[in-house]
C-alpha positions as a Python dict, from the first residue, in 0.01 Angstrom:
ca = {
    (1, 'X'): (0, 0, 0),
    (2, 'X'): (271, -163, -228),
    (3, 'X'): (419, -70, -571),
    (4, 'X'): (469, -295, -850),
    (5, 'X'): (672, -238, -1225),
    (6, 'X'): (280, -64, -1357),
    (7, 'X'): (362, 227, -1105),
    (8, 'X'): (668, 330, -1338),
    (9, 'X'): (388, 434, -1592),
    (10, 'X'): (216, 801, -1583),
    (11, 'X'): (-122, 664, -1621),
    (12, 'X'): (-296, 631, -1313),
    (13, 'X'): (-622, 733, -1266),
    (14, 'X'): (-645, 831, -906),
    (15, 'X'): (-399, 871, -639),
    (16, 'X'): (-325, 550, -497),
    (17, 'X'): (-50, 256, -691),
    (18, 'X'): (-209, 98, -1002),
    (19, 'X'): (-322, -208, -733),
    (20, 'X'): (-551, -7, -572),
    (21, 'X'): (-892, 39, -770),
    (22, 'X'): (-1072, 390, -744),
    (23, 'X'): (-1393, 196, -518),
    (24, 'X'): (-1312, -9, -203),
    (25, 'X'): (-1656, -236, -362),
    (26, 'X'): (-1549, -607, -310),
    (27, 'X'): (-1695, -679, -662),
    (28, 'X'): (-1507, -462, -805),
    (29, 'X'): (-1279, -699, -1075),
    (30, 'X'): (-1058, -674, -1414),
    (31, 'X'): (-1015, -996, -1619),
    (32, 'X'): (-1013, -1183, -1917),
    (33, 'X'): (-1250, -1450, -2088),
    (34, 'X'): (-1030, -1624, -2371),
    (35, 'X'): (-1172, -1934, -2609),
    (36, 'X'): (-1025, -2158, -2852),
    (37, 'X'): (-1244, -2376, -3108),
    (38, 'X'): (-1278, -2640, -3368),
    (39, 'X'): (-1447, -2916, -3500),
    (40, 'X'): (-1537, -3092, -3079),
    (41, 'X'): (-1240, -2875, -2943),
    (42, 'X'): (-1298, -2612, -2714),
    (43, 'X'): (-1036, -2470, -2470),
    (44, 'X'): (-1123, -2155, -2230),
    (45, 'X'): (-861, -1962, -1941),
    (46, 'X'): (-852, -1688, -1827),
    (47, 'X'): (-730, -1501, -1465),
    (48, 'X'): (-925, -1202, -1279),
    (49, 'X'): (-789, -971, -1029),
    (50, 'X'): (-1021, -873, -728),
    (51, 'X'): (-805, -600, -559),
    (52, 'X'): (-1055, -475, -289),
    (53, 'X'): (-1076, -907, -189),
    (54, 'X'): (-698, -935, -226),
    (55, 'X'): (-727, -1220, -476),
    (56, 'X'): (-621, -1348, -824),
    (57, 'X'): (-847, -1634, -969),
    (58, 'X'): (-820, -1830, -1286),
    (59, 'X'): (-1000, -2098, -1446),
    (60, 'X'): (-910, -2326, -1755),
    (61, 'X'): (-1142, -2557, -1927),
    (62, 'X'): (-1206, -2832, -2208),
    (63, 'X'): (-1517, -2937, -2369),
    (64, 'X'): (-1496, -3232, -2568),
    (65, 'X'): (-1642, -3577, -2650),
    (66, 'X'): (-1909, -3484, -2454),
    (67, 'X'): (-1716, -3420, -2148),
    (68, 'X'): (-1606, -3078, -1963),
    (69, 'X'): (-1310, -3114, -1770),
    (70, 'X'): (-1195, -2820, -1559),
    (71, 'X'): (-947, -2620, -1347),
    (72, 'X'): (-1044, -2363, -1056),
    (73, 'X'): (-723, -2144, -861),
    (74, 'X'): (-691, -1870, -611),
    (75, 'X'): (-461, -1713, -408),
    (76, 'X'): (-368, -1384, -241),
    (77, 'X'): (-321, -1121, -517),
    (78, 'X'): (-53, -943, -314),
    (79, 'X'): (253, -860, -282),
    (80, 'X'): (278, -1032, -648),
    (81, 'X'): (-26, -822, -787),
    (82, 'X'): (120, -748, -1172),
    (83, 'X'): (185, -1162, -1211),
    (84, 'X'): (-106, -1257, -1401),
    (85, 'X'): (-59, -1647, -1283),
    (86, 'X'): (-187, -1848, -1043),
    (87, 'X'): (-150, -2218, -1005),
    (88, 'X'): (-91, -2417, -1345),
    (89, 'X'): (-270, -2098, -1521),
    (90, 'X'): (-71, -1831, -1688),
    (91, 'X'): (-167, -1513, -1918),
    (92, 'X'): (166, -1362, -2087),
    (93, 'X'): (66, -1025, -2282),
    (94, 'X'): (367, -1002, -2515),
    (95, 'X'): (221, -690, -2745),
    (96, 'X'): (-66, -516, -2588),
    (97, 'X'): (-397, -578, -2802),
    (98, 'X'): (-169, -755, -3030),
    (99, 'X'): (-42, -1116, -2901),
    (100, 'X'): (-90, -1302, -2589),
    (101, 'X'): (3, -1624, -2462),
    (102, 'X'): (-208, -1863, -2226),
    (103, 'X'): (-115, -2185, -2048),
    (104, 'X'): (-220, -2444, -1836),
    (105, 'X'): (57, -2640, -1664),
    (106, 'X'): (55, -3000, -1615),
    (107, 'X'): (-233, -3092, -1364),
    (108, 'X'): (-462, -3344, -1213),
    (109, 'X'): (-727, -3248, -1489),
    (110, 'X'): (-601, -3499, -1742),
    (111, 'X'): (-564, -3200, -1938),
    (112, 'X'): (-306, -2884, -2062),
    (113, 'X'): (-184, -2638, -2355),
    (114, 'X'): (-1, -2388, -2465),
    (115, 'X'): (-115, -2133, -2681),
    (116, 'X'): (-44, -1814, -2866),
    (117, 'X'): (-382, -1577, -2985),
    (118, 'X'): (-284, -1306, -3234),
    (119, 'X'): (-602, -1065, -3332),
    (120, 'X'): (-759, -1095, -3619),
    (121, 'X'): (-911, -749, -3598),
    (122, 'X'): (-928, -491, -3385),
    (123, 'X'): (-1104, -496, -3030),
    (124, 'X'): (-1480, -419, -2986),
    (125, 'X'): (-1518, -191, -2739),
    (126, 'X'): (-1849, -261, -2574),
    (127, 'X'): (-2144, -7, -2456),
    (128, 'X'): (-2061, 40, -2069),
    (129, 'X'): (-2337, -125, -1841),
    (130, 'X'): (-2440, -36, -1502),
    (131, 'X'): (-2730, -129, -1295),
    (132, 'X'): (-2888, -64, -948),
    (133, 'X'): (-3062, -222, -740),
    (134, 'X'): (-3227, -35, -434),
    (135, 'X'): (-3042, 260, -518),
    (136, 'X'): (-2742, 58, -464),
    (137, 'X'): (-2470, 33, -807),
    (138, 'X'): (-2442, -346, -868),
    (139, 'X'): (-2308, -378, -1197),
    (140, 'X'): (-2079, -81, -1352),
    (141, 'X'): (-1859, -263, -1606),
    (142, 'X'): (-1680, -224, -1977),
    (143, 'X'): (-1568, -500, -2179),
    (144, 'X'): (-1392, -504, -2520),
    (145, 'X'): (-1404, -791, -2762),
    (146, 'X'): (-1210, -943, -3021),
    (147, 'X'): (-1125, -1172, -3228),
    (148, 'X'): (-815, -1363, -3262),
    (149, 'X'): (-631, -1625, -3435),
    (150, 'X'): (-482, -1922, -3206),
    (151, 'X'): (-155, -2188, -3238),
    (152, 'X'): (36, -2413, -3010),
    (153, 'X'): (-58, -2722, -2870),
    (154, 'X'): (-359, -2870, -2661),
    (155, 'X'): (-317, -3229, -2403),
    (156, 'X'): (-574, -3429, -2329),
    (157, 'X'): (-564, -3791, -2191),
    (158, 'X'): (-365, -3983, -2462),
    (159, 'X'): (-449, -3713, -2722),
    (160, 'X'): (-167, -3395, -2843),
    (161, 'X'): (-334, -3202, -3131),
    (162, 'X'): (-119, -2945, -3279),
    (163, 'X'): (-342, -2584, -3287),
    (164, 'X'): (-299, -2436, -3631),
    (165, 'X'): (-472, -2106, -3700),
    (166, 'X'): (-805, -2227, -3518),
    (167, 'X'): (-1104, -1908, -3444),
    (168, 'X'): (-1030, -1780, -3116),
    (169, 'X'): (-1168, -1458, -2900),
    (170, 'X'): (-1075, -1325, -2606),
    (171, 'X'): (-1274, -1070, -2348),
    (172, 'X'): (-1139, -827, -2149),
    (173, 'X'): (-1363, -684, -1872),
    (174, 'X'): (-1366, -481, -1579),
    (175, 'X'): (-1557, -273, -1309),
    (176, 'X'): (-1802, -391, -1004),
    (177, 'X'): (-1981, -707, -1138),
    (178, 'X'): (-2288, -821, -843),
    (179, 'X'): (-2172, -1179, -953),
    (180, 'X'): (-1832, -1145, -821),
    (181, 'X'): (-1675, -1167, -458),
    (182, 'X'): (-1879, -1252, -140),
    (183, 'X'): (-2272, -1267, -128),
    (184, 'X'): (-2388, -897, -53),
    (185, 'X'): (-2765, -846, 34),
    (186, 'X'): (-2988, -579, -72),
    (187, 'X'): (-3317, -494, 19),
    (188, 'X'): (-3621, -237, 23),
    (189, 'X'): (-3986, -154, -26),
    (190, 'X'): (-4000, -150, -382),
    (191, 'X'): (-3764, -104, -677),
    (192, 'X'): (-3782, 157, -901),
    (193, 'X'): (-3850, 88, -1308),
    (194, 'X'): (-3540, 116, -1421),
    (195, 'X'): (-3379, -112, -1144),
    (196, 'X'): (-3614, -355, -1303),
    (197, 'X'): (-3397, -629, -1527),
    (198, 'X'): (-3621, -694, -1830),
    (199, 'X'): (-3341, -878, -2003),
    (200, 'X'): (-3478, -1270, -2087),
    (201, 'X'): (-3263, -1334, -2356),
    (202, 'X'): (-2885, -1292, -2466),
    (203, 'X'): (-2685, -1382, -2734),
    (204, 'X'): (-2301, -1267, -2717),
    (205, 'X'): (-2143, -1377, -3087),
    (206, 'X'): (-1809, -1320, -3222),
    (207, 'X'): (-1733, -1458, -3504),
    (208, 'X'): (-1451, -1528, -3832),
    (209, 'X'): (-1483, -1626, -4184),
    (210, 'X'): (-1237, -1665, -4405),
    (211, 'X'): (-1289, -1301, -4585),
    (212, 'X'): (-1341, -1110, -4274),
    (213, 'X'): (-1422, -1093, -3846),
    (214, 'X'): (-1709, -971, -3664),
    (215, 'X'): (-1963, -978, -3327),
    (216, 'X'): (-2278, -864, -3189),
    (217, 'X'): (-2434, -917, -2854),
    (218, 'X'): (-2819, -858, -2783),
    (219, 'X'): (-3032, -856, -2522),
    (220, 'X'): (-3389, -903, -2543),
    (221, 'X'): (-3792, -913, -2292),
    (222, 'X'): (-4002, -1176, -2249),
    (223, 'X'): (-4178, -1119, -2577),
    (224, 'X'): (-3867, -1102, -2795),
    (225, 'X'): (-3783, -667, -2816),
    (226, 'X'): (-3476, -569, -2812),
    (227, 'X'): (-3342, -386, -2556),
    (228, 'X'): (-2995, -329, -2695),
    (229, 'X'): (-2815, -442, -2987),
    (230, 'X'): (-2433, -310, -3103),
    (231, 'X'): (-2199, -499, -3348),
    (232, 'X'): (-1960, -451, -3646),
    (233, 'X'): (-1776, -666, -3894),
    (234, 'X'): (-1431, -584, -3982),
    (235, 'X'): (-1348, -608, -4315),
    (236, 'X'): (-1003, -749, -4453),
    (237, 'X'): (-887, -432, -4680),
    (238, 'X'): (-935, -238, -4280),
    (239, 'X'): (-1260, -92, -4335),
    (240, 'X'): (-1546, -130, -4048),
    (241, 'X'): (-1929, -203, -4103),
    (242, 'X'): (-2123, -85, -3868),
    (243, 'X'): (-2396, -320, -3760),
    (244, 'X'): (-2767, -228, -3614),
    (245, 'X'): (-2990, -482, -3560),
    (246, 'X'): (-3018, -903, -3581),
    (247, 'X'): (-3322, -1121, -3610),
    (248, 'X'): (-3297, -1483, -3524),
    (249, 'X'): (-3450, -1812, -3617),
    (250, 'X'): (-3256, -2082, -3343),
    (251, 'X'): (-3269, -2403, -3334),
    (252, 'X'): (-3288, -2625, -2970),
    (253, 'X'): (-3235, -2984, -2871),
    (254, 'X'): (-3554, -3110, -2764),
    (255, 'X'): (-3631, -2998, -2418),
    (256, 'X'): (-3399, -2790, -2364),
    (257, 'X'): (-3255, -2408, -2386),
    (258, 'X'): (-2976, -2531, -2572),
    (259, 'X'): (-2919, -2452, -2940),
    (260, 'X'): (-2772, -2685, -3179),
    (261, 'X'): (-2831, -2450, -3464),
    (262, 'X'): (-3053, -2207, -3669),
    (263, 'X'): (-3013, -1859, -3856),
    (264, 'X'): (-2968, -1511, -3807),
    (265, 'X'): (-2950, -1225, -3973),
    (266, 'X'): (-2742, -906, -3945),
    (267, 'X'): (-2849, -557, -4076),
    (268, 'X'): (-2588, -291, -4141),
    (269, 'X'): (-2592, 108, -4155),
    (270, 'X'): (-2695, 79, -4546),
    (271, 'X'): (-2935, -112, -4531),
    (272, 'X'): (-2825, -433, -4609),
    (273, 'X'): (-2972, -748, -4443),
    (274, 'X'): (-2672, -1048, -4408),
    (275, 'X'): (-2813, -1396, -4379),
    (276, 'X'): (-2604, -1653, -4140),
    (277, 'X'): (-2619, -2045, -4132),
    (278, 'X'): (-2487, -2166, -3757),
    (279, 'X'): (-2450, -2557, -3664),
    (280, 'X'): (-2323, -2663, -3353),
    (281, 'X'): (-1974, -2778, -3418),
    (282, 'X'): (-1896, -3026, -3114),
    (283, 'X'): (-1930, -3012, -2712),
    (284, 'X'): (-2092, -2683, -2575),
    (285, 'X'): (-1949, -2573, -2227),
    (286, 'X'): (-2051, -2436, -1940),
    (287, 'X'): (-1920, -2147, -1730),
    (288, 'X'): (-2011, -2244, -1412),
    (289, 'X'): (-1739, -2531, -1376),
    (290, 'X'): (-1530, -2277, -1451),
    (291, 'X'): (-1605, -2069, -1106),
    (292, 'X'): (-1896, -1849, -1204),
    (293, 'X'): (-2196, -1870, -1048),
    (294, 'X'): (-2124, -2061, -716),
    (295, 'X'): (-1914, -2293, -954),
    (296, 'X'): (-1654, -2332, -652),
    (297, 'X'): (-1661, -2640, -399),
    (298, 'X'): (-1729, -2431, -114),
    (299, 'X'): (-2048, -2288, -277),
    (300, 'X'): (-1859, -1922, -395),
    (301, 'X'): (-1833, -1761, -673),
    (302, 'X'): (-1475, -1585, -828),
    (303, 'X'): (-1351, -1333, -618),
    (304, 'X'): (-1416, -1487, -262),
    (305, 'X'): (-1047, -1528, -45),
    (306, 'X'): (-1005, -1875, -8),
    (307, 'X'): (-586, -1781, 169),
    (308, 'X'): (-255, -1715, 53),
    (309, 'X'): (-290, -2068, -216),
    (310, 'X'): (-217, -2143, -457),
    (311, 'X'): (-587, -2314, -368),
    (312, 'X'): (-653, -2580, -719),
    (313, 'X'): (-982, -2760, -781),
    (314, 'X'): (-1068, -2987, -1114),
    (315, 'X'): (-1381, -3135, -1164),
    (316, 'X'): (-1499, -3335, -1449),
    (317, 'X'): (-1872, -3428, -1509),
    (318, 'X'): (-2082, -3518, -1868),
    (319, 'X'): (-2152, -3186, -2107),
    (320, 'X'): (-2435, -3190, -2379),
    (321, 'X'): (-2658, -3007, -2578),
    (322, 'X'): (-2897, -3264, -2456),
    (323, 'X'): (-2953, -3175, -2087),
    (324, 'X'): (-2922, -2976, -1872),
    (325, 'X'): (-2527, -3059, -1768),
    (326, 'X'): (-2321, -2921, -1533),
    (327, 'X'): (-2119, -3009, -1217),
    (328, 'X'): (-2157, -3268, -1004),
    (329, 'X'): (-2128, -3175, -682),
    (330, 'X'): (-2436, -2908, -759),
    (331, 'X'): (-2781, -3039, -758),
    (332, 'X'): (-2950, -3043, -1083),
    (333, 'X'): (-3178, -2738, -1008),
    (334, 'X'): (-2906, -2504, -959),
    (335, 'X'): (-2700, -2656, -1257),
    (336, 'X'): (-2728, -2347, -1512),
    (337, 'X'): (-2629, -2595, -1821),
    (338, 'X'): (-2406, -2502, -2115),
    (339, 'X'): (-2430, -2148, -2287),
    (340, 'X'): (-2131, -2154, -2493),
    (341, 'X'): (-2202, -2269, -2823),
    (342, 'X'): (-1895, -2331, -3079),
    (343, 'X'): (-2049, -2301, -3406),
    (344, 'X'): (-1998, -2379, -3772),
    (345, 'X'): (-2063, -2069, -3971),
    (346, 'X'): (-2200, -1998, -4349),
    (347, 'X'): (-2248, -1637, -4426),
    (348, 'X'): (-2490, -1448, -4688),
    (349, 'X'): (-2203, -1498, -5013),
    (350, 'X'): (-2099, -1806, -4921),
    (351, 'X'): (-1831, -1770, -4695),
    (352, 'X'): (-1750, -1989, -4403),
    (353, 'X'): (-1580, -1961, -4078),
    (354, 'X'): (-1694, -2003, -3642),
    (355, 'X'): (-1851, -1816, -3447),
    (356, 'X'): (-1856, -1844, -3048),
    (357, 'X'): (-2225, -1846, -2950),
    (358, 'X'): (-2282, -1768, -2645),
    (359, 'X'): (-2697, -1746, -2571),
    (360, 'X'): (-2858, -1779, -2237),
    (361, 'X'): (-3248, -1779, -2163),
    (362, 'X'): (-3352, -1641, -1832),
    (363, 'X'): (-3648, -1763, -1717),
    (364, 'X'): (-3969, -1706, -1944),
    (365, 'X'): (-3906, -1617, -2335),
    (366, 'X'): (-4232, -1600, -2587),
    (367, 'X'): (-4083, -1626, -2915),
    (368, 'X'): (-3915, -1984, -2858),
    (369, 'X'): (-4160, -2096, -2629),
    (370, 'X'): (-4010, -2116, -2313),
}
């Protein structure tokens, strides 16, 4: 076992250094999810630590102009386990919940930045989620949310635009997450109700006017009831309204699971239904370019070892609301297509702002016909 600087600090949890994690599950992770957006900009980093695989991944990507262009590293999280960097990718926190600054280093990609989120409001501290699956704990995970205001600068090709106050959010995750380090089988005579996963439809939405910050998230059956809702918008004088339920009228590109716009609405603890415009504001992304979902080149997932690295793969392939887009080197039928949505945003007394969409349809969902 090694120490680093965090073992100064009288908070651990358990009795092993802070680089040792309470299971010895290989999917157990802790990472970050952080998006910057405007009008056919969007820019997305983040690293993850997967102590039990002795590895530190991070991914960077661009959407734009109808093109995704990404960045995939790894190497061996020890002995330099409290650097959050690896390859061209770097996450600085400079005041804890407060200010943060991500990079991407010059790169074969074509692409790089360097930006600065400060929060707009405070974090979102998700419902915890956990899941089994033959008995077995797949998925036992927290995330907080929140929403943030980015500057700097983002390179692309030819192109330098100076950031200035654009919407940005950032994620903060951890626990054991199925999707996460090396393929793990389960099996058994039958499955139990509740290790059933009803869940056909998601949305995942924070979001910024110009008066005030908020997010939901949502999960819904096949038939279109909820299953969960939680949400809140936080008000600019400091005060917090809780939210407690959404409805939704989306709008898709033709033929596909991919929205381009619509409505929803957002009830609060009083009472009060609040009416939302969305329009897609540019080039959705995908997450799978980014390393998620077998997004790799050797057919893994974050969290597999891959040796000491710095290991750094860029792709770039076509990214539209029109198809079903993704990377190359995957065959179409196991290309999951965007689900991140940048979105224009009107709200129910006129005020205007974004709102990172995120909305994935799994398989067979009534209300929109699919």
């Amino acid at each position: 076992m090694q120490l680093s600087d965090f073992d100064e600090y009288p908070f651990h949890q358990h009795p092993t250094p802070f680089n040792i994690p309470f299971t010895s599950d290989v999917h157990f992770n802790d990472g970050y999810f952080c998006a910057t957006f405007a009008d056919d900009w969007y820019v997305v980093t983040g690293v993850r630590l997967h102590p039990n695989m002795n590895v530190i991944d991070g991914f960077a990507g661009i959407a734009r102009k109808g093109e995704q262009r990404v960045v995939r590293a790894s190497r061996a999280l020890r002995p330099r386990s409290a650097e959050l960097s690896v390859g061209p990718i770097r996450v600085d926190i400079r005041q804890p919940m407060r200010e943060v600054g991500l990079a991407l280093a010059d790169n074969d990609s074509g692409f790089s930045f360097d930006l600065t989120f400060r929060t707009r409001s405070p974090a979102f501290l998700e419902a915890p989620y956990r899941f089994r699956k033959y008995g077995h704990l797949i998925h036992d995970m927290v995330r907080y949310t929140q929403v943030c205001e980015a500057t700097g600068t983002v390179r692309r090709d030819d192109e330098t635009v100076e950031v200035k106050a654009w919407t940005a959010i950032r994620d903060h995750s951890w626990g054991v997450r199925a999707g996460m380090g090396p393929v793990t089988f389960h099996g058994g005579a039958e499955r139990d109700e509740d290790e059933i996963d009803h869940r056909r439809f998601r949305i995942w939405a924070p979001l910024a006017t110009d008066r005030y910050t908020g997010f939901f998230n949502t999960h819904e059956d096949e038939a279109g009831k909820p299953l969960d809702f939680e949400g809140a918008l936080f008000m600019a004088d400091g005060t917090k309204v809780r939210l407690v339920a959404v409805r939704h009228t989306l709008d898709y590109a033709p033929g596909t699971k991919n929205v381009v716009g619509g409505a929803f609405s957002l009830l609060d603890s009083d009472g009060r239904w609040r009416d939302y415009r969305i329009k897609l504001a540019g080039t959705p992304a995908d997450v799978q370019g980014l390393g998620y979902y077998g997004g790799w080149k050797d057919g893994g997932s974050a969290g597999v070892w891959r040796g000491l690295g710095p290991v750094v793969e860029t792709d770039r392939y076509p990214s539209s609301h029109l198809g079903k887009t993704g990377l190359l080197s995957l065959p179409e039928a196991k290309r999951l297509g965007p689900t991140e949505f940048p979105c224009h945003l009107q709200g129910p007394d006129g005020e205007m702002g974004m709102v990172h969409f995120e909305q994935h349809i799994f398989g067979r969902y009534k209300p929109y016909g699919f």
